[in-house]
N, C-alpha and C positions, 0 to 999 in steps of 0.2 A: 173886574171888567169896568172899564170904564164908560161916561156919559156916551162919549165918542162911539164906540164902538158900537150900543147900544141903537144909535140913531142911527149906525150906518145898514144895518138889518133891514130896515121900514124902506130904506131909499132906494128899493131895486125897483126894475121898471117889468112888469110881469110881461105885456104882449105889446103889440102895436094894435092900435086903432083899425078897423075895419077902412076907413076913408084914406089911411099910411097905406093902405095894404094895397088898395086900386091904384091908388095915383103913382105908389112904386113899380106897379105892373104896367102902367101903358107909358110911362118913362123908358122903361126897360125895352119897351115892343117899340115904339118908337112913332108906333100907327094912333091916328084918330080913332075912333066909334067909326067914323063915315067910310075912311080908309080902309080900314076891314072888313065892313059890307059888301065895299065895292069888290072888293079880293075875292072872299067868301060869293057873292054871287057867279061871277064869272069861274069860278074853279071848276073842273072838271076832273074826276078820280082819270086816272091814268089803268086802262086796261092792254091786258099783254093779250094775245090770241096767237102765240106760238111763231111769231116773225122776230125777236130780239137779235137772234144771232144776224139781220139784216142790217142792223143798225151799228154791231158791233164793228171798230176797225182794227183789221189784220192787217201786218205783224203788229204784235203787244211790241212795242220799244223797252230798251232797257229799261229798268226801274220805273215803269208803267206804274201810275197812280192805284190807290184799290179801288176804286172804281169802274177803272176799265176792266181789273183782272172778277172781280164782280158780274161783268155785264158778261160777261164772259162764261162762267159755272152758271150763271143765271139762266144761258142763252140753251146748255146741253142739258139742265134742268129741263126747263119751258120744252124742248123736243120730246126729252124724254117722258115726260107726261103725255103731252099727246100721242106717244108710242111712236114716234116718226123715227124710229131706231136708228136708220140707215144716215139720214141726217146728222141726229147726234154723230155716230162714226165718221163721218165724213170732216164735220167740224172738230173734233179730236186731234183728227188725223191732220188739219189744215195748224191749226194752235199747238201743237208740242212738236212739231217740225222746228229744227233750226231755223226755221225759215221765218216761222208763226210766231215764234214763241220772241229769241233775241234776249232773253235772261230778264224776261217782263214777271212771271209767274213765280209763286215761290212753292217750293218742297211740296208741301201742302195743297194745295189748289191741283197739282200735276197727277197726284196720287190722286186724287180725286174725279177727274176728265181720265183718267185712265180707268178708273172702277167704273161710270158709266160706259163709257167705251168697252171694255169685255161686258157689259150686263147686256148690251145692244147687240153684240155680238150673239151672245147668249140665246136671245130671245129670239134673233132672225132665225135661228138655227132651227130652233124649236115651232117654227112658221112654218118651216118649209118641206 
């Protein structure tokens, strides 16, 4: 082995700096200290209380973002918790219509609003 190779061992760089490590973090975030106080105080957590599907808009368009097809499973989730059954079915029933739907949803998502939709069914049944 040569001298070379010997000194090349020693010349690794093991970590960054603690003060590399900050200053690569608020490069990256882009924000001041004061910036993100400001942010951080005014924020407010976002609470759902069972109105999503209000917000939602019908029909999903073709190749509908996931986002929208999201807010969507989100909206017959959120009913379905609060047991509003008949709601969820209604909402089902409005979003996998040709009408509702327009080829926004995929495979998955469909099979899905449909398994709550008989579960609601289900349940009204066993209500009444």
């Amino acid at each position: 082995m040569s001298d070379a190779d010997e000194n090349d061992l020693f010349n690794i760089q093991v970590s960054d700096s603690e003060d590399d490590k900050v200053e690569k973090k608020s490069r990256r975030t882009g924000q001041t200290e004061d910036e993100f106080q400001a942010v951080k105080n005014t924020y407010r957590a976002k609470v759902e209380n069972g109105n999503i599907q209000q917000t939602i808009t019908l029909p999903l368009e073709p190749g509908a973002n996931k986002q929208h097809v999201q807010e969507v499973l989100h909206a017959a989730e959120e009913l379905y918790f609060f047991r509003r059954y008949q709601e969820v079915v209604d909402l089902v029933s409005r979003v996998l219509t040709p009408e509702g739907d327009k080829g926004g949803l995929d495979e998955e998502t469909r099979q899905i609003l449909s398994m709550y939709q008989s579960r609601c069914r289900q349940k009204m049944k066993q209500n009444d």
